[in-house]
mmCIF file as gemmi writes it, N, C-alpha and C atoms, coordinates in Angstrom:
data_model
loop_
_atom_site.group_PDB
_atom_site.id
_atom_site.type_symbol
_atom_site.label_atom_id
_atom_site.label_alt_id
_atom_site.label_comp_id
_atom_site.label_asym_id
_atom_site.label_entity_id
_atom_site.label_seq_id
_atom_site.pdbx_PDB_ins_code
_atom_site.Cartn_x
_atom_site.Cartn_y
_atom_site.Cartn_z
_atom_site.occupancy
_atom_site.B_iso_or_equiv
_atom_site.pdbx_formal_charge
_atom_site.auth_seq_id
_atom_site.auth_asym_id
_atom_site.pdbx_PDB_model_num
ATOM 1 N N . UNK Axp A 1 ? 0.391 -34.202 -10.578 1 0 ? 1 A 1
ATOM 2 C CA . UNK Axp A 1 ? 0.26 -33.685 -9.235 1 0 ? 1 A 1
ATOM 3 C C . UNK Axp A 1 ? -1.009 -34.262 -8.601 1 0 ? 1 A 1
ATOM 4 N N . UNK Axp A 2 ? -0.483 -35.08 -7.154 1 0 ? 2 A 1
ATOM 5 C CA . UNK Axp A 2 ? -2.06 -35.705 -6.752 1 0 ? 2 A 1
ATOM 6 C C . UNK Axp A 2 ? -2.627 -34.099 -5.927 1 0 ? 2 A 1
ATOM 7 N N . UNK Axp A 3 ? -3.711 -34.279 -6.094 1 0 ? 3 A 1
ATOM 8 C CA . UNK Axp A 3 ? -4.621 -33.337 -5.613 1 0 ? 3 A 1
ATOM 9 C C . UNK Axp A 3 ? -5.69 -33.945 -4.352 1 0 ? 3 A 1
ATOM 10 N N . UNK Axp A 4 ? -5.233 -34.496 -3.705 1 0 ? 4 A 1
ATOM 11 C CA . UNK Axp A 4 ? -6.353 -34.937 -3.121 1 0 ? 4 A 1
ATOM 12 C C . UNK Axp A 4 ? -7.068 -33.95 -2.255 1 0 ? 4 A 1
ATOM 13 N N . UNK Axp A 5 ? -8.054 -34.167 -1.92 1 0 ? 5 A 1
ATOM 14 C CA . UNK Axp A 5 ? -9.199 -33.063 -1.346 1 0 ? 5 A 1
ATOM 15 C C . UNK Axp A 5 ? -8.804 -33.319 0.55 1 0 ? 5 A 1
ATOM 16 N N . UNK Axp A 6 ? -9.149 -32.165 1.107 1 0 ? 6 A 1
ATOM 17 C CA . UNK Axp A 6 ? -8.711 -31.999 2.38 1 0 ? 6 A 1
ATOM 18 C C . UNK Axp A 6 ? -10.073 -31.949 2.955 1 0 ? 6 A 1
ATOM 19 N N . UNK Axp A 7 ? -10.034 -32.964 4.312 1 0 ? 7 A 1
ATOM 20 C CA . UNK Axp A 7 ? -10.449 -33.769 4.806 1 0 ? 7 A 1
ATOM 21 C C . UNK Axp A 7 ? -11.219 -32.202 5.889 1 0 ? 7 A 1
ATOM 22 N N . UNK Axp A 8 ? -12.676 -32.57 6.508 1 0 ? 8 A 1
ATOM 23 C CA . UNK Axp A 8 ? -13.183 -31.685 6.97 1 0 ? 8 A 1
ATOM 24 C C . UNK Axp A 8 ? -14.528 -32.1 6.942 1 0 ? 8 A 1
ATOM 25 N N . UNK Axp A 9 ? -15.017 -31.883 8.515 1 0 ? 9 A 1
ATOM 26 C CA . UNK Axp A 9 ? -16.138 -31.963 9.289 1 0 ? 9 A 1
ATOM 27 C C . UNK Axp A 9 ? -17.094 -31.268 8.621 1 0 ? 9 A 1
ATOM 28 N N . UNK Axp A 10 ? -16.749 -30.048 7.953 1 0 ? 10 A 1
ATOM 29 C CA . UNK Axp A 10 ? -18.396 -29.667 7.329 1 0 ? 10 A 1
ATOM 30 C C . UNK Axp A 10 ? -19.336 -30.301 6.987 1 0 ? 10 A 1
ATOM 31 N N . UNK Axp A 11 ? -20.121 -30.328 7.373 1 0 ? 11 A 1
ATOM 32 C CA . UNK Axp A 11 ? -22.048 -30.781 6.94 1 0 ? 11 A 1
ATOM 33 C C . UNK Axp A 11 ? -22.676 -29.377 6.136 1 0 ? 11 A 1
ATOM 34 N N . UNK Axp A 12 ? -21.859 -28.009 5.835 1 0 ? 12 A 1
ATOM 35 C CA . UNK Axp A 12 ? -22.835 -27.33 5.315 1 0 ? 12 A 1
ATOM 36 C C . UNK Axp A 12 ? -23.84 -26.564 5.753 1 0 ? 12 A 1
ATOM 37 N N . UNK Axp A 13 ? -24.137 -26.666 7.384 1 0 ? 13 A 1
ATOM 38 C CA . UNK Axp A 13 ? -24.871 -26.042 8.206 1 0 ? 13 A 1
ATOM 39 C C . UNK Axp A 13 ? -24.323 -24.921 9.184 1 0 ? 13 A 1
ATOM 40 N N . UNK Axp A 14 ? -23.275 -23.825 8.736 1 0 ? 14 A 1
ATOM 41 C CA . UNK Axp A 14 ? -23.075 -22.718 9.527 1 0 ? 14 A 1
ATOM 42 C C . UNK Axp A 14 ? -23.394 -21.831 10.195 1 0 ? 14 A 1
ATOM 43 N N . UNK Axp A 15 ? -23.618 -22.039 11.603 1 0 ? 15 A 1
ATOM 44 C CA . UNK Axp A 15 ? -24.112 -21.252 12.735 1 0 ? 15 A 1
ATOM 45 C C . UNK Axp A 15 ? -22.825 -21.125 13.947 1 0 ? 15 A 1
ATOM 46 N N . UNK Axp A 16 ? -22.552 -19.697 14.194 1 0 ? 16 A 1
ATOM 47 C CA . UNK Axp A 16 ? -21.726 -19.906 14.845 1 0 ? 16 A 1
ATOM 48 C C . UNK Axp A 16 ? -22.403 -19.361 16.434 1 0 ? 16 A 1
ATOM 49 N N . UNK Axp A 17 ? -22.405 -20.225 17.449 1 0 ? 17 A 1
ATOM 50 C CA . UNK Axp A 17 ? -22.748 -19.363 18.739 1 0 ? 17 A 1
ATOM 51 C C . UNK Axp A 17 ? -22.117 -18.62 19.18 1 0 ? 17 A 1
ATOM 52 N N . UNK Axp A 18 ? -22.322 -17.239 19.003 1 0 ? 18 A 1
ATOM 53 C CA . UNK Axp A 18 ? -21.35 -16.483 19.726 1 0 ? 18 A 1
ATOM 54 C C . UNK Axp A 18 ? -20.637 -16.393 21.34 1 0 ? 18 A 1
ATOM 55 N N . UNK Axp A 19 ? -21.701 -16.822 22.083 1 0 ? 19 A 1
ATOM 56 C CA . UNK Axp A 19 ? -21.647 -17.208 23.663 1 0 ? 19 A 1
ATOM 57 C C . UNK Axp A 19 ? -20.619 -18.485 23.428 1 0 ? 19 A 1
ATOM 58 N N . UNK Axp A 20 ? -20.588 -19.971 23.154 1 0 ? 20 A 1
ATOM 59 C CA . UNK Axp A 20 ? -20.064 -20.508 22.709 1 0 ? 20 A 1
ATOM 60 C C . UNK Axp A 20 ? -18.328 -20.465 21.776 1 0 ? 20 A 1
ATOM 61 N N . UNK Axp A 21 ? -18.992 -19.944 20.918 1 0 ? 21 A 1
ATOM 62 C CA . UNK Axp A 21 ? -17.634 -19.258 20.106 1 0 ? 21 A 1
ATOM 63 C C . UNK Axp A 21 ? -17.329 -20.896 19.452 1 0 ? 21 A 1
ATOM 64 N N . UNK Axp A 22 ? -18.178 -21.524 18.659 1 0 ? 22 A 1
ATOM 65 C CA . UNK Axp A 22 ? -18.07 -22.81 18.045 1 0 ? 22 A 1
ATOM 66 C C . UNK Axp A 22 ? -19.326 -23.035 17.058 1 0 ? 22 A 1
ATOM 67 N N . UNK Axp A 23 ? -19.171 -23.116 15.56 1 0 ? 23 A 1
ATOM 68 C CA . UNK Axp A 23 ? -19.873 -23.527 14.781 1 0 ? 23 A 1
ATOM 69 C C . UNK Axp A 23 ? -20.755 -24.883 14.959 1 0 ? 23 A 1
ATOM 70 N N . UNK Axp A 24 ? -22.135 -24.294 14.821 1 0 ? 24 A 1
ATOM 71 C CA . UNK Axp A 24 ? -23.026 -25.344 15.486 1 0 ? 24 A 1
ATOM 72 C C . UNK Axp A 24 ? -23.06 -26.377 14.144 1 0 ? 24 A 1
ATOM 73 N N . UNK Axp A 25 ? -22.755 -26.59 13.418 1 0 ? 25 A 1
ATOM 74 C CA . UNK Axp A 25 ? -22.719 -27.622 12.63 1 0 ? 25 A 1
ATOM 75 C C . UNK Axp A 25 ? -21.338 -28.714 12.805 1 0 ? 25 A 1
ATOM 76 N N . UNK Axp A 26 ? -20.519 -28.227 12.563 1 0 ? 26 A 1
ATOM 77 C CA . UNK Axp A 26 ? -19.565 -28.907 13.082 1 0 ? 26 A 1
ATOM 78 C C . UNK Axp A 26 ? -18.685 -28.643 14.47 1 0 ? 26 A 1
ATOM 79 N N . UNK Axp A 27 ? -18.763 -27.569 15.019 1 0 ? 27 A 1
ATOM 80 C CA . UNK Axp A 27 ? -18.36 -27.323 16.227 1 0 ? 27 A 1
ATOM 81 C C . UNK Axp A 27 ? -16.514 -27.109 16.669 1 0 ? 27 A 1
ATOM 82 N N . UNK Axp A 28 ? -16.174 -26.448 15.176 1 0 ? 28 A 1
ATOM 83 C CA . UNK Axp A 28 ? -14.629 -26.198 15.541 1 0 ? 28 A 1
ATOM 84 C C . UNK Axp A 28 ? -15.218 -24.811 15.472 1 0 ? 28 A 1
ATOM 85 N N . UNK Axp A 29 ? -14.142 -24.104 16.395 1 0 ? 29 A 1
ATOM 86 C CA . UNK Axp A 29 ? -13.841 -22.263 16.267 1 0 ? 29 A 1
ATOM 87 C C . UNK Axp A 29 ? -13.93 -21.512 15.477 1 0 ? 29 A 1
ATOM 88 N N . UNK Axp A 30 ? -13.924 -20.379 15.521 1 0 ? 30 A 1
ATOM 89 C CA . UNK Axp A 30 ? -13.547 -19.46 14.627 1 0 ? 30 A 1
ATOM 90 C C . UNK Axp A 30 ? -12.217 -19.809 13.834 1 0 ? 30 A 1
ATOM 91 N N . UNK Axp A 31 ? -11.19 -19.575 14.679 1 0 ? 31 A 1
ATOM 92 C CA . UNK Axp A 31 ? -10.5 -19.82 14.248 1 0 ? 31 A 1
ATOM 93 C C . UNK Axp A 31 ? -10.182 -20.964 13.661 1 0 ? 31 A 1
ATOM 94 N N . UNK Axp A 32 ? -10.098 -21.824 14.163 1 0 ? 32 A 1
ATOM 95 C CA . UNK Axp A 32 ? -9.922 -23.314 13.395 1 0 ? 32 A 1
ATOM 96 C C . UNK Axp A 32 ? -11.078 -23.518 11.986 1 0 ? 32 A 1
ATOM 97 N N . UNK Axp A 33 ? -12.111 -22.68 11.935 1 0 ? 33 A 1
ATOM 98 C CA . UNK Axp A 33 ? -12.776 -22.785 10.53 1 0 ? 33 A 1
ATOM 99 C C . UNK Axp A 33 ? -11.647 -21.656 9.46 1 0 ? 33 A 1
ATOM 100 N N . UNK Axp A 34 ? -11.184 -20.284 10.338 1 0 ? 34 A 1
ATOM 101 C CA . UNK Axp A 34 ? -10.602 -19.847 9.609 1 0 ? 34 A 1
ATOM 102 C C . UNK Axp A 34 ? -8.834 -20.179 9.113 1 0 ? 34 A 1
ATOM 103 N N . UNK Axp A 35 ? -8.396 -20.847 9.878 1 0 ? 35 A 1
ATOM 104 C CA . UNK Axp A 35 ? -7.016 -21.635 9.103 1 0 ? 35 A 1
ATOM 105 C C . UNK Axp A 35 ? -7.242 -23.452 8.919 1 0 ? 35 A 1
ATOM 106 N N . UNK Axp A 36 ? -7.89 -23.731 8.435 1 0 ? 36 A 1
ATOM 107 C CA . UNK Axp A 36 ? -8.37 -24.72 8.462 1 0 ? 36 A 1
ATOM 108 C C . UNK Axp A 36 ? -7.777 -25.705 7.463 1 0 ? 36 A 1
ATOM 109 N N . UNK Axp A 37 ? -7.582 -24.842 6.108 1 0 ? 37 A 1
ATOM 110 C CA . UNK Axp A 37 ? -6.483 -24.868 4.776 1 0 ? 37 A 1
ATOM 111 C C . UNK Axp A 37 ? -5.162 -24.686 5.408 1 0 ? 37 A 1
ATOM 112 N N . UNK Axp A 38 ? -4.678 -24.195 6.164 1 0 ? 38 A 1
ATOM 113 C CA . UNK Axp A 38 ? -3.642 -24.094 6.307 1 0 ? 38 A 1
ATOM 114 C C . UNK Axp A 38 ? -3.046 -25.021 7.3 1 0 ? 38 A 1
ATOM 115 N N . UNK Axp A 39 ? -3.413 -25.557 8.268 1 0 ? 39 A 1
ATOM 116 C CA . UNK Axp A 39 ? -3.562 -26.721 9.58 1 0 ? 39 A 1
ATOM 117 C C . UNK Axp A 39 ? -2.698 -28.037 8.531 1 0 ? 39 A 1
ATOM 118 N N . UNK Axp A 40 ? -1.791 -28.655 9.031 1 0 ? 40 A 1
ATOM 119 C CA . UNK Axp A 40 ? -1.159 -29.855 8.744 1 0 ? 40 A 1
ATOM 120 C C . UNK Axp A 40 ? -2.191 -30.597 8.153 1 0 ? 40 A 1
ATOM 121 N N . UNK Axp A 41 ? -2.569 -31.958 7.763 1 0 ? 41 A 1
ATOM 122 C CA . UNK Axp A 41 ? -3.2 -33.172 8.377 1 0 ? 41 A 1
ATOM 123 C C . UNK Axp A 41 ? -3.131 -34.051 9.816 1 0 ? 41 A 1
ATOM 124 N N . UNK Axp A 42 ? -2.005 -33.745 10.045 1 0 ? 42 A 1
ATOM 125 C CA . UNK Axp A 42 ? -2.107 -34.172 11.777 1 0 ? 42 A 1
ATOM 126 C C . UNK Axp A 42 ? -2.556 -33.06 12.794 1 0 ? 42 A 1
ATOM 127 N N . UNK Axp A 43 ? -2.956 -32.123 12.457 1 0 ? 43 A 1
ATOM 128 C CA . UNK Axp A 43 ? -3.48 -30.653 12.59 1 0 ? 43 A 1
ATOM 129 C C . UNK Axp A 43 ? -4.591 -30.843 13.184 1 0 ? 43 A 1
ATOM 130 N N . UNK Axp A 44 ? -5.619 -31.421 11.238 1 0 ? 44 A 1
ATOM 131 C CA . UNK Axp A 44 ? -6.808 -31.105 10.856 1 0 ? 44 A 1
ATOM 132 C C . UNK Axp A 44 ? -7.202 -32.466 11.945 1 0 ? 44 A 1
ATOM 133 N N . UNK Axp A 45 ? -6.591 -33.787 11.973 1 0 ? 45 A 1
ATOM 134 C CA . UNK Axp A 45 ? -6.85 -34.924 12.334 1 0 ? 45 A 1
ATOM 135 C C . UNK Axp A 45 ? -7.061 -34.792 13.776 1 0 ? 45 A 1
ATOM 136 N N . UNK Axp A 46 ? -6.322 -34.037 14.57 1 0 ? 46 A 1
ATOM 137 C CA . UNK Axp A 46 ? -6.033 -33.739 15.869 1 0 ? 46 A 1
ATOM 138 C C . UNK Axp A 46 ? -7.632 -32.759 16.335 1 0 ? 46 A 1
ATOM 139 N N . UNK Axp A 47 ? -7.965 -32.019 15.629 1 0 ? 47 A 1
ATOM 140 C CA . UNK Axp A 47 ? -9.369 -31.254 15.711 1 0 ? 47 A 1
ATOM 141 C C . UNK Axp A 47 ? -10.159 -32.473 15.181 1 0 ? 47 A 1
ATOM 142 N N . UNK Axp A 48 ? -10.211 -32.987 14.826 1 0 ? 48 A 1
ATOM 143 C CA . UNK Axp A 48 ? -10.971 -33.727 14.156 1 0 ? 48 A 1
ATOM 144 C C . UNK Axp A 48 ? -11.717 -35.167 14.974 1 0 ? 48 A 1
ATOM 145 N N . UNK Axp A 49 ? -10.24 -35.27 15.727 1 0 ? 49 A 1
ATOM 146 C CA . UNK Axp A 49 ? -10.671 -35.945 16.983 1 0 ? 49 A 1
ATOM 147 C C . UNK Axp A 49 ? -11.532 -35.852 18.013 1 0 ? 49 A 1
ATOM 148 N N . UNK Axp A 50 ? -11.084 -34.163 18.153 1 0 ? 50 A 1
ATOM 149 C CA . UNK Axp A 50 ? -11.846 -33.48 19.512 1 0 ? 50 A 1
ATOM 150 C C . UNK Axp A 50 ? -13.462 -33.057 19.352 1 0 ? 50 A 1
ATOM 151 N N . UNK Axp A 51 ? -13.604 -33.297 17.749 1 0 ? 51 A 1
ATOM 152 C CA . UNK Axp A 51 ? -15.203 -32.782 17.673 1 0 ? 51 A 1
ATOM 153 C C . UNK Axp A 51 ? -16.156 -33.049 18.315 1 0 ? 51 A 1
ATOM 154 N N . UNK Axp A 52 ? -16.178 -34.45 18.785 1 0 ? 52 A 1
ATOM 155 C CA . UNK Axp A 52 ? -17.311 -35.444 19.254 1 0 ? 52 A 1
ATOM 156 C C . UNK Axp A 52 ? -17.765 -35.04 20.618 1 0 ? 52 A 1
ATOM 157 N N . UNK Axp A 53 ? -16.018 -34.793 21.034 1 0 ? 53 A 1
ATOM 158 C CA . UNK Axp A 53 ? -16.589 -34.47 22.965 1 0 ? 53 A 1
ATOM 159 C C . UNK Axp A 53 ? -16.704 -32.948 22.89 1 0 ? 53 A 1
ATOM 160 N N . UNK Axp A 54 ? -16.335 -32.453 22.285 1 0 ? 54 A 1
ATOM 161 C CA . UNK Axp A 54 ? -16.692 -30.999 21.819 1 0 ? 54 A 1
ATOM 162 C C . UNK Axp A 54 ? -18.441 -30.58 21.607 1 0 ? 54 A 1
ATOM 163 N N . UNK Axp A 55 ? -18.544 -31.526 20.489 1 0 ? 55 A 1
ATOM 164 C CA . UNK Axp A 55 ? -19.958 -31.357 20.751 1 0 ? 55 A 1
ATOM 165 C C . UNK Axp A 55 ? -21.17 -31.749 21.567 1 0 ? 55 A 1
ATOM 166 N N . UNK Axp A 56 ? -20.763 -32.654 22.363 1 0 ? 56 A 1
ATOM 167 C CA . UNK Axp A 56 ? -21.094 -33.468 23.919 1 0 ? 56 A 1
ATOM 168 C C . UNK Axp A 56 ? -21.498 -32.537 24.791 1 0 ? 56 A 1
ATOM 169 N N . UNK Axp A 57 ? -20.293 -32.036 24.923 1 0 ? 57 A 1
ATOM 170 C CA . UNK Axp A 57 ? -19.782 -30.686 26.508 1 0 ? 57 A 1
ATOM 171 C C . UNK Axp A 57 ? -20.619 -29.782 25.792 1 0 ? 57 A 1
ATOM 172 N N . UNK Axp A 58 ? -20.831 -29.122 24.589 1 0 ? 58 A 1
ATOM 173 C CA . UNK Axp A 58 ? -21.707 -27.974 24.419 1 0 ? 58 A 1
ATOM 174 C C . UNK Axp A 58 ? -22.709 -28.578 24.708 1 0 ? 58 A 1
ATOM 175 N N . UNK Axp A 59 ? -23.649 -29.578 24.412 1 0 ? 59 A 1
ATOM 176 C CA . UNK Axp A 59 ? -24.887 -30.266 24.657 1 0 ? 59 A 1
ATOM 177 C C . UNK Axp A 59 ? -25.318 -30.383 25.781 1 0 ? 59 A 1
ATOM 178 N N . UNK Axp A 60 ? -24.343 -30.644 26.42 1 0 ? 60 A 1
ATOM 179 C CA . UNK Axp A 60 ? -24.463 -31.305 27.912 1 0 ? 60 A 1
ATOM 180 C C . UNK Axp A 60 ? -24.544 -29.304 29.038 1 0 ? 60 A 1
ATOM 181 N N . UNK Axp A 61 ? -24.082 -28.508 28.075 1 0 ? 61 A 1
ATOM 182 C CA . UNK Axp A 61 ? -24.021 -27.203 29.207 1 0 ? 61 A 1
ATOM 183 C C . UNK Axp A 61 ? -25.342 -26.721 28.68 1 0 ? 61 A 1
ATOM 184 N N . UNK Axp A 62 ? -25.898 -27.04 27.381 1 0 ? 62 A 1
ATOM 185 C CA . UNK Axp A 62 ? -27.054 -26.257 27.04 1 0 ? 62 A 1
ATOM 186 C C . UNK Axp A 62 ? -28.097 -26.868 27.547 1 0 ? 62 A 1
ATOM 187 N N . UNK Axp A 63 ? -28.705 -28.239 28.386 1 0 ? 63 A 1
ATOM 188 C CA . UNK Axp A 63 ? -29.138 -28.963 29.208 1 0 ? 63 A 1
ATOM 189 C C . UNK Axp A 63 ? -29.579 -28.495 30.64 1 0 ? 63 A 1
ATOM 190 N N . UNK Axp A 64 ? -28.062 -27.766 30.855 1 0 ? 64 A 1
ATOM 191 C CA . UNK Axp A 64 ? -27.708 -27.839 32.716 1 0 ? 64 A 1
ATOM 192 C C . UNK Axp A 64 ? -28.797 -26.5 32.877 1 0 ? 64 A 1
């Protein structure tokens, strides 16, 4: 049985902003940290995409 390990943005640094509602380390949801195991790979890949401008737009409002 291959086992391969499921793919995920964690760095290990969990802070979640509540105002926000997005883990300041990697910056998916609540929710999306909490089904995260359960999410496809075209799921996880699809969030996985969105992190970058995700974490942009929070940057860019904590600025304004």
């Amino acid at each position: 049985m291959d086992r391969t390990p499921i793919t995920t943005p964690c760095v290990k640094v969990c802070f979640v902003d509540p105002k926000a509602g997005v883990c300041l380390g990697c910056f998916r949801t609540m929710e999306e940290l909490g089904c995260w195991t359960r999410y496809s790979d075209a799921e996880r890949d699809a969030i996985m995409q969105a992190l970058p401008e995700r974490e942009a737009a929070y940057r860019r409002a904590r600025e304004a």
